[in-house]
Steps between C-alpha positions, in 0.01 A plus 500: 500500500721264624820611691854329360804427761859616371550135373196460315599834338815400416381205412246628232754731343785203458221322333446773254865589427527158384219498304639825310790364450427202331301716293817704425668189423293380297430805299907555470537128424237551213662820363870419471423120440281619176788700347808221603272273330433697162842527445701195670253265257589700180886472601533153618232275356572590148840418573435180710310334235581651161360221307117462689464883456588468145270253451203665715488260760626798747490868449792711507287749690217562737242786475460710799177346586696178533756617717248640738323176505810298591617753759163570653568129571791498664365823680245281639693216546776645682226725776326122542849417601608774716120431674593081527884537631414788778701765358241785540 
């Protein structure tokens, strides 16, 4: 088994701290982004466009399934760009 140096070491567990907390991001990012979501649509869409929910062309609210969907997005989208711009 190979011996590590105090760098590598260090080096190893920086890499996996990151890892976990992108992961933690994410997964935070997911569950509070899933319940702003569910309730910011049904307050300000209907509102925004009274006349295109009315008619069915938008609907005054999403199912939960919905709001996961759209936030799992941004989840992703936001890690991707923690990953590009260096932050972690």
């Amino acid at each position: 088994m190979k011996e590590y140096t105090f760098e590598e070491k260090i080096d190893i567990s920086n890499r996996i701290t990151s890892g976990a907390n992108i992961l933690i991001s994410a997964a935070v990012t997911l569950v509070i982004g899933t319940f702003l979501f569910k309730f910011l649509w049904s307050w300000t869409i209907p509102e925004l466009f009274p006349a295109a929910v009315e008619q069915g062309f938008i609907l005054g609210s999403i199912t939960w399934l919905t709001a996961l969907k759209i936030s799992g997005l941004v989840a992703i989208l936001t890690s991707v760009g923690s990953l590009i711009s260096g932050k972690w």
